[in-house]
N, C-alpha and C positions, 0 to 999 in steps of 0.2 A: 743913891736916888733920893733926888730932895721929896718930903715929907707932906708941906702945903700943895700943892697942885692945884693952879685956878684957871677958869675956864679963860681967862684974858692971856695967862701965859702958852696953854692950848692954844689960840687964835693966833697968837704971835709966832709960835717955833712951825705953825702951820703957812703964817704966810698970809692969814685968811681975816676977815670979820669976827668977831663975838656973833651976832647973828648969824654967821653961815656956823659954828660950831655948836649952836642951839639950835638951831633947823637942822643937825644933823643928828644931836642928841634927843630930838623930836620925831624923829621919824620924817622930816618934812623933806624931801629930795627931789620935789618938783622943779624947781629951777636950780638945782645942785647938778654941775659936770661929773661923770665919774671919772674924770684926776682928781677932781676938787675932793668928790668923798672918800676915795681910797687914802686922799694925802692927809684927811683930818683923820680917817681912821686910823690910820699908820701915828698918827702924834700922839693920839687917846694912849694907843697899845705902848709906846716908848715911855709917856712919862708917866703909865701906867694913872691915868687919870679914871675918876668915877667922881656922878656928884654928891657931895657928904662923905664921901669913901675915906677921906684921911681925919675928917672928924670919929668916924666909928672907929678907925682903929686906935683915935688917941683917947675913946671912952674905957673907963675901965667895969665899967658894967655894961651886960646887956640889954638890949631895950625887951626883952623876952616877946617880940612882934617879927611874925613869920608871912610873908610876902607869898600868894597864893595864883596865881595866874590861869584862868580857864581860856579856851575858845569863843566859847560860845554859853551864855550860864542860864540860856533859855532852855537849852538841849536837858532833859533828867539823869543823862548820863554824866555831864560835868557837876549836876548836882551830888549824883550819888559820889563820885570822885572827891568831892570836897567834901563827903559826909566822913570818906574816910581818913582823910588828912585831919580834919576836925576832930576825930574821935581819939587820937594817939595826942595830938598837939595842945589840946586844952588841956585835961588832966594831969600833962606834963606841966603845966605855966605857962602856955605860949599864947596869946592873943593872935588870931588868925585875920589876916588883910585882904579880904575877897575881890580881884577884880578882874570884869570881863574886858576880853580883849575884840572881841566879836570879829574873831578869826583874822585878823588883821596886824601887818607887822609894823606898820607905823602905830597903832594905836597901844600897839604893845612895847614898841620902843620907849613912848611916852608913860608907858605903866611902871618899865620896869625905872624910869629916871625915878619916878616918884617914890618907887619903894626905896631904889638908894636913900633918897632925900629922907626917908620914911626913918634910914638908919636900922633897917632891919636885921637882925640876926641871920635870916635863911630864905631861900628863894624855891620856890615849887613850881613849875611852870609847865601847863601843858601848852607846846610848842608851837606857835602860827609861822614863824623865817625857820628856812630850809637851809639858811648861812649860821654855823655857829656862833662868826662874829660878832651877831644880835644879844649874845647871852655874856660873852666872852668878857667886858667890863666888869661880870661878877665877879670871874674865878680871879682878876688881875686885880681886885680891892680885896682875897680875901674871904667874897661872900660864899657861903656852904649855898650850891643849887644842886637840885635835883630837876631834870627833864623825866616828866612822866606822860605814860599812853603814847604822844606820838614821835617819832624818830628824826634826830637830823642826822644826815649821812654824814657833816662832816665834824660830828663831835668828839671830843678826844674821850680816849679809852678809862683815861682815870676823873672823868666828870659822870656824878653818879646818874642813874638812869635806871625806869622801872616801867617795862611793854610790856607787848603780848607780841607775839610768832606770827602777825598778821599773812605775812607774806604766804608764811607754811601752812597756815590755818587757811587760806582759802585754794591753796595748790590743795591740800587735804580733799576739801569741800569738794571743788573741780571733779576731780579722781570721784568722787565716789557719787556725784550725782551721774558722770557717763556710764558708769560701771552697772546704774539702775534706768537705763536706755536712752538718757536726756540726749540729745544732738544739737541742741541749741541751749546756751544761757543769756540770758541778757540781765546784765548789773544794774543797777540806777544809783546812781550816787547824788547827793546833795552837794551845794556851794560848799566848797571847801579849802581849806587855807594854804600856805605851799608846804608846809608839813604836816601834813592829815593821813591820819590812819586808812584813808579809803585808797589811799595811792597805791602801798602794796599789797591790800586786798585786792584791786584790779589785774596787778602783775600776776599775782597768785591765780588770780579766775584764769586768766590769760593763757599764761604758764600749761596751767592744765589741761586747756582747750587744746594747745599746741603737740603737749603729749600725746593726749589720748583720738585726737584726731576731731572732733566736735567744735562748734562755731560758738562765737563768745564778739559779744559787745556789751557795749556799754552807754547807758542814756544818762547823761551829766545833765541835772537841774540845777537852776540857780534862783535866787529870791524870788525874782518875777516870772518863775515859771509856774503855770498855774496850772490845775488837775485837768483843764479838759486840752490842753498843749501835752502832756505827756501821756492822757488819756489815748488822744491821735498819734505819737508815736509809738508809743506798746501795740497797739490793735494794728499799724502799716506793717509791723516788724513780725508778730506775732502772725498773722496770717498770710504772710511771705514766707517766711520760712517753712523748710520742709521737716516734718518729724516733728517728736515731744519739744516743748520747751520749757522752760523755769527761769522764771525770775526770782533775782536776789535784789535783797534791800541790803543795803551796803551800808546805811545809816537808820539804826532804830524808828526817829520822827519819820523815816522815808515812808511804812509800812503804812502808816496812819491812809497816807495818800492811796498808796496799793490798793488797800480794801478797798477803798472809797469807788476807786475805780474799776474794780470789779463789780463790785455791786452794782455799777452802771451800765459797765456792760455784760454784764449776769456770766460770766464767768466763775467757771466754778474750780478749785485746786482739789482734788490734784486732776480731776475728773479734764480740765480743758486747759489746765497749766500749772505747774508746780508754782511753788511760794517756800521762799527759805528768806529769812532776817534777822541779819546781824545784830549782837545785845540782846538782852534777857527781858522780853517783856510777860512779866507772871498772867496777865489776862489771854496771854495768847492760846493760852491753850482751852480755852474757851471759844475760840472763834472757829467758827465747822468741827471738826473733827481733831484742831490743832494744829501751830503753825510752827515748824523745821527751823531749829535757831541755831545760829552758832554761838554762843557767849562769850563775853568779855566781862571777866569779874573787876569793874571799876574801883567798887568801892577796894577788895586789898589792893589795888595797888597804888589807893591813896593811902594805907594802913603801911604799905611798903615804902612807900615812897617818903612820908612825915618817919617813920624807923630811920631810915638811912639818914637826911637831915638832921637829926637828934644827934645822932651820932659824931657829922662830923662837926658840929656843933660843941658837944663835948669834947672832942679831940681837936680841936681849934684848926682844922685842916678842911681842902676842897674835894681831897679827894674820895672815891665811892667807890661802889662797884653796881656791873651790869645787873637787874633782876628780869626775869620774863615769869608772867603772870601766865599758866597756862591757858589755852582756850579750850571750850568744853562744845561739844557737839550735842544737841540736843534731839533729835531723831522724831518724827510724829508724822502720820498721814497723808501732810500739804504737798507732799513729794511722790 
């Protein structure tokens, strides 16, 4: 396999523009055919192209800069996540390259080009494409990545990776909110990316409901959804239905909104409906009587995740193994 790899020899064995192989390497497939992109993807993979990728492997030192990729870096949860990637990776020597992808897979297409170009050492990404061929340019130049927190279904077994049991963690939850009389749940999830952790938390809630026999839905918000729109559908849902019901926040930021909206409509947990929220928030137990969490310990499995990279860093290889970060149940009166 020849060595140089440039994006005009790409273009050429593709059939295609320079421009359409940079609009593909962009993320940009607005006026791209899918022959056109499967055919540039398929040349990327053959001549195993990435850009900078055959200048890094003819450096003989490394740049000790590790490539960090969030969701979302407004959310406190990709903060703490990066707190712990930072906390193993600096002390080691590695300069950390923070950037948000704002849940978006074009935009993280365009991130992960630049860290190539960046020449980086190692890739940490929490995941927004549900395709692993979005990542797959790394393992083909060489690059150590780790996918942490959220899952693509179709990533190979020896690229490293560091979750949580979301799926079982909320079929768990399920089970044991009917078991304390609930007959109805209703989720609320946030905008979410096509690889987001809330997905098989839903299956999980789901899943449950189907067991145990109890009704389960689910109220999907998105940016321009605003408190007194989801205000009006919790109150149509919640006073339709027959029997107890409980709402879950499916995303930490979700809860902020919940309160809000009880407090408006004087609703009271667990007294006129349970309250359970995913992620650990330390003031929550301050609010009434305390509010029923499930947790997800982000920061180890940024502590896990920058470990595994170190690793195969030092052993000049892509490959890892699976980590699951257990989930802990947290128990309190909102239920």
């Amino acid at each position: 396999m020849r060595q140089h790899v440039t994006i005009k020899e790409v273009a050429k064995q593709a059939g295609v523009s320079v421009t359409t192989v940079s609009r593909y390497l962009n993320g940009r497939y607005e006026r791209m055919s899918a022959a056109t992109k499967e055919k540039v993807a398929a040349t990327i993979k053959k001549l195993n192209y990435a850009p900078a990728a055959s200048a890094r492997r003819m450096r003989q030192d490394q740049s000790h800069l590790v490539g960090l990729l969030v969701g979302d870096v407004g959310n406190p949860f990709s903060t703490m996540l990066a707190k712990g990637v930072y906390d193993v990776l600096q002390p080691a020597g590695y300069d950390v390259l923070l950037m948000n992808t704002d849940d978006s897979t074009a935009t993280e297409a365009r991130a992960l080009n630049r860290l190539y170009a960046q020449q980086v050492d190692g890739i940490i990404v929490q995941p927004s494409a549900k395709d692993f061929a979005q990542y797959q340019p790394a393992i083909d130049a060489g690059i150590p990545l780790v996918v942490v927190d959220r899952e693509v279904p179709n990533q190979p077994l020896a690229v490293g990776k560091v979750t949580s049991p979301n799926l079982t963690a909320c079929y768990d939850l399920g089970c044991r909110l009917a078991a304390r009389g609930y007959q109805n749940i209703i989720s609320v999830s946030a905008q979410y990316a096509e690889a987001s952790g809330q997905i098989p938390r839903m299956a999980g809630l789901k899943a449950a409901a189907a067991r145990t026999g109890i009704n389960y839905l689910n109220l999907a918000t998105q940016k321009r959804t605003d408190q007194a729109t989801l205000a009006d559908q919790l109150q149509k849902w919640v006073t339709s239905l027959r029997g107890k019901t409980v709402i879950v926040s499916l995303m930490g930021p979700v809860l902020f909104d919940l309160l809000a909206i009880f407090q408006n409509l004087n609703w009271h947990f667990p007294q006129d409906v349970g309250l359970v929220s995913y992620d650990d928030w330390a003031w929550s137990r301050f609010v009434g009587d305390g509010i029923c969490l499930v947790k997800q310990d982000m920061e180890t499995m940024g502590n896990l995740a920058a470990h595994n990279l170190l690793k195969q860093i030092a052993a000049g290889t892509t490959r890892s193994a699976t980590n699951f970060v257990p989930v802990e149940f947290i128990d309190a009166p909102s239920i």
